[in-house]
C-alpha positions as CSV (number, residue, x, y, z in Angstrom):
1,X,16.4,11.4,12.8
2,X,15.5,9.9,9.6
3,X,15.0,11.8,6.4
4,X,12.3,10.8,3.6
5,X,13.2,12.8,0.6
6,X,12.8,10.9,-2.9
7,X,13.7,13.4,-5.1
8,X,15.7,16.7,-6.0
9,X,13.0,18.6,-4.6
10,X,13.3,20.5,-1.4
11,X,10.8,19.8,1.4
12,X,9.8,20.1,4.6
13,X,10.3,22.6,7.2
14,X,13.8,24.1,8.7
15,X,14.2,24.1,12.4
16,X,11.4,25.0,14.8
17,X,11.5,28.3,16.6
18,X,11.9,28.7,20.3
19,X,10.0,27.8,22.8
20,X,9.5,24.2,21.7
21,X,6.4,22.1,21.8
22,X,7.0,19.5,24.8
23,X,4.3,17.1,23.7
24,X,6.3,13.4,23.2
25,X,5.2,12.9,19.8
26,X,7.8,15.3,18.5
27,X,11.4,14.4,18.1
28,X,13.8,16.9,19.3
29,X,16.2,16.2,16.4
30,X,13.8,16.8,13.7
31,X,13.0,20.3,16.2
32,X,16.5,21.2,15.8
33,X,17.7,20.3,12.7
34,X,14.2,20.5,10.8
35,X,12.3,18.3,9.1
36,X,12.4,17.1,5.4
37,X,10.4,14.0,5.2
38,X,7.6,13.9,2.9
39,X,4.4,13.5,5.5
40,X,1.8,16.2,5.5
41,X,1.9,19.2,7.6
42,X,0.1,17.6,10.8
43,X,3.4,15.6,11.2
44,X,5.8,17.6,10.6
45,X,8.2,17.2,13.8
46,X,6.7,13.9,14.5
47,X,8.6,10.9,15.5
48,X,7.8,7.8,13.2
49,X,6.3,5.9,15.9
50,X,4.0,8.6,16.9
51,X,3.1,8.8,13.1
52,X,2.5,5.5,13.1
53,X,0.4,5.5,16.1
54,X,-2.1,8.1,15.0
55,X,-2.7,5.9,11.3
56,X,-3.3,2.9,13.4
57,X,-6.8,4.6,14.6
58,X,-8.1,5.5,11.4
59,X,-6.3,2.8,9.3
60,X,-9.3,1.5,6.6
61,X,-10.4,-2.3,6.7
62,X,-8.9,-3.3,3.6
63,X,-5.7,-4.9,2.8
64,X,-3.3,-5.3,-0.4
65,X,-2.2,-8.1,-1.6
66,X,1.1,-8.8,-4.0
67,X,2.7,-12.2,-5.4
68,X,6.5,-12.1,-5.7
69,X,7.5,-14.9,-7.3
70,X,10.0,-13.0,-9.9
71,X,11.2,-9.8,-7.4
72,X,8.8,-7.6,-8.9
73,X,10.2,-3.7,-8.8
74,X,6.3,-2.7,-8.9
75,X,5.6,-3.3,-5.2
76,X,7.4,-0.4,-3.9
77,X,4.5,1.7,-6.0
78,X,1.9,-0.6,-5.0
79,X,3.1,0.4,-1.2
80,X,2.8,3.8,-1.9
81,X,-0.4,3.7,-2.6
82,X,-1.4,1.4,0.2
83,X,0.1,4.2,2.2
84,X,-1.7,7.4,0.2
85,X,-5.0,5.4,1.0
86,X,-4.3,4.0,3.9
87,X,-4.4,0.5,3.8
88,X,-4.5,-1.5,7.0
89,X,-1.6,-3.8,5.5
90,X,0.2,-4.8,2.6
91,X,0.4,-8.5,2.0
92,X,3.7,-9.7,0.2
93,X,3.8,-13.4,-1.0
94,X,6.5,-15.3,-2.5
95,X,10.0,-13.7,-2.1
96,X,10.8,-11.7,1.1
97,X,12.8,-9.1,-0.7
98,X,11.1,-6.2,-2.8
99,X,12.9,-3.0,-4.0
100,X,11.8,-0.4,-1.8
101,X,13.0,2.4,-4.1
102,X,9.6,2.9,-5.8
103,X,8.2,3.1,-2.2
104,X,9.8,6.6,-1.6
105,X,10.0,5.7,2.4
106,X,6.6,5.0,2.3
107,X,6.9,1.4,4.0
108,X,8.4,2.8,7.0
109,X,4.3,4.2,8.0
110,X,2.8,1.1,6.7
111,X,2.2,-2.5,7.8
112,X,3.9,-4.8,5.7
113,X,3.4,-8.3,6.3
114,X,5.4,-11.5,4.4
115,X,3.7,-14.7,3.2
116,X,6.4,-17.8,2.1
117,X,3.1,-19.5,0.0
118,X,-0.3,-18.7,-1.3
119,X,-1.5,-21.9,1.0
120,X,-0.2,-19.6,4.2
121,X,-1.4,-16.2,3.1
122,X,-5.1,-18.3,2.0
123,X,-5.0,-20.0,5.6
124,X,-4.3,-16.4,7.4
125,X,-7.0,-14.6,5.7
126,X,-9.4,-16.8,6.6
127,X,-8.4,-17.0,10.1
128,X,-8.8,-12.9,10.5
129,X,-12.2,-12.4,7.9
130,X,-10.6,-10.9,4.9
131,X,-12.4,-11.8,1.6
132,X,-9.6,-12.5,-1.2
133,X,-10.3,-9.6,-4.3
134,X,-8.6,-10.6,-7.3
135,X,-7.5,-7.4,-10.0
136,X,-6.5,-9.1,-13.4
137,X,-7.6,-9.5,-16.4
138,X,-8.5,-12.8,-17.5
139,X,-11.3,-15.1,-19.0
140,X,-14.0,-14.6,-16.8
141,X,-13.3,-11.1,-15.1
142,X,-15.7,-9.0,-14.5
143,X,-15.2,-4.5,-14.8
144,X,-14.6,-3.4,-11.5
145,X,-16.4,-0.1,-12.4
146,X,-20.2,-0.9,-11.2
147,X,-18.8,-3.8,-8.7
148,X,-19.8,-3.7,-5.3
149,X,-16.4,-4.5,-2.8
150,X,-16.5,-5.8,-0.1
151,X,-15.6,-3.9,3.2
152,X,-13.2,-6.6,4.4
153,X,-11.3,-7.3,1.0
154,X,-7.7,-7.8,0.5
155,X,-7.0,-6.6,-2.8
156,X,-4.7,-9.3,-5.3
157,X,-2.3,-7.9,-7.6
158,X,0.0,-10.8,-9.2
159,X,3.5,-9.9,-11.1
160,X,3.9,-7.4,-13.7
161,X,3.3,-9.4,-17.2
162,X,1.8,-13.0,-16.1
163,X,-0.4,-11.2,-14.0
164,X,-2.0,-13.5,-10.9
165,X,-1.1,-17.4,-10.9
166,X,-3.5,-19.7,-10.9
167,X,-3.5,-20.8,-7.6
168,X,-4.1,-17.2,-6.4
169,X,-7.3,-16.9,-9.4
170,X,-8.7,-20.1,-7.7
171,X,-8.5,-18.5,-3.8
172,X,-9.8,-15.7,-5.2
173,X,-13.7,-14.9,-4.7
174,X,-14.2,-12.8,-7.6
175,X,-11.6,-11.7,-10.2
176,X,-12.5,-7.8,-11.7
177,X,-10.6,-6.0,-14.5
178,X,-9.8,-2.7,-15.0
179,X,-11.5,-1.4,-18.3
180,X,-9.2,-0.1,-20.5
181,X,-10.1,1.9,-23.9
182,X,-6.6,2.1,-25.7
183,X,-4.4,-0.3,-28.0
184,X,-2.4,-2.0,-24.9
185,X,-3.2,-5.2,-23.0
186,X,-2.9,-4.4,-19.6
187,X,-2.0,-1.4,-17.0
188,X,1.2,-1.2,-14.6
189,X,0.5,-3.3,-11.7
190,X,1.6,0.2,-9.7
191,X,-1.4,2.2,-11.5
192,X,-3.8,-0.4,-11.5
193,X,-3.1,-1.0,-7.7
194,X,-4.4,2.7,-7.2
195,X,-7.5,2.7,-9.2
196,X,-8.6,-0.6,-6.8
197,X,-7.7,1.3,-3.8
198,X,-9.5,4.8,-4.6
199,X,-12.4,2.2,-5.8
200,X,-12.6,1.2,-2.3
201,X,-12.3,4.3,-0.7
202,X,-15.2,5.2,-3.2
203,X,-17.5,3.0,-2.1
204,X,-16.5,2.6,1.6
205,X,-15.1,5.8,3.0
């Protein structure tokens, strides 16, 4: 049994009454003991894998994309989302490690998938149709409000502060920006992560 509580909050569900479903998606732990994860009331009592299993067949065509160089602590949000939205996969390049804090468990219902070089992850989207979606602001980027995404896109978010590097902005098919109306530069990479995604959904769900 695994237990996917972030916070101080209580969740969840105690145990289940007698008789107990027999259907094999439900784990007899979580039947007995409860269940305090933090997945929505469909799964409650659901095994991971069987969670799993059911996203897989609704799972959206786009994907996420997020450089590493620098152990960003912004891709456990950016995970998050990809979950809330339901990303098909979440693509991280540069370092293997990530702090999965900001994730809140998240990562254990979606695909995550690691990249040593920009050269490798470039080569792999090409080889499976996904159409590199760059979200930064810089010389040249056009508002992402108005654009039209495509259904396949992987979605590029680069560190927190430098933003994307340039070898990402050049695989990149089209760079968009966030408009922004206040004093500051630029948006958390975890907020601006979820304003692509629901832009997606927007326009393709």
């Amino acid at each position: 049994m695994d237990s996917d509580v972030g916070d101080d909050r209580v969740v969840g569900v105690g145990p289940h009454p007698q008789p107990w479903p027999t259907d094999k998606r439900f784990d007899p732990d979580l039947l007995a003991a409860g269940d305090t994860r933090n997945v929505i009331d469909e799964y409650r009592y659901w095994t991971r894998e069987a969670i799993v299993e059911d996203l897989d067949t609704r799972r959206h065509s786009f994907h996420i994309a997020i450089e590493n160089w620098q152990h960003d602590f912004n891709i456990g949000t950016v995970v998050r989302n990809a979950n809330a939205f339901l990303a098909h996969t979440v693509h991280i390049i540069g370092k293997r490690r990530w702090n999965r804090r900001g994730a809140m468990v998240t990562d254990r219902y979606q695909h995550i998938e690691h990249h040593e070089s920009i050269a490798e992850f470039v080569v792999f989207s090409a080889t499976v149709n996904l159409k590199l979606i760059g979200i930064d602001i810089i010389e040249g980027s056009k508002a992402l409000e108005g654009s039209a995404l495509p259904s396949n896109a992987v979605l590029v978010f680069g560190q927190e502060g430098p933003g994307l590097s340039p070898e990402m902005i050049d695989a990149c098919s089209e760079v968009y920006e966030i408009t922004q109306f206040g004093s500051t530069r630029s948006i958390n990479v975890g907020v601006a992560s979820g304003i692509a995604m629901h832009t997606w959904i927007q326009q393709h769900s």
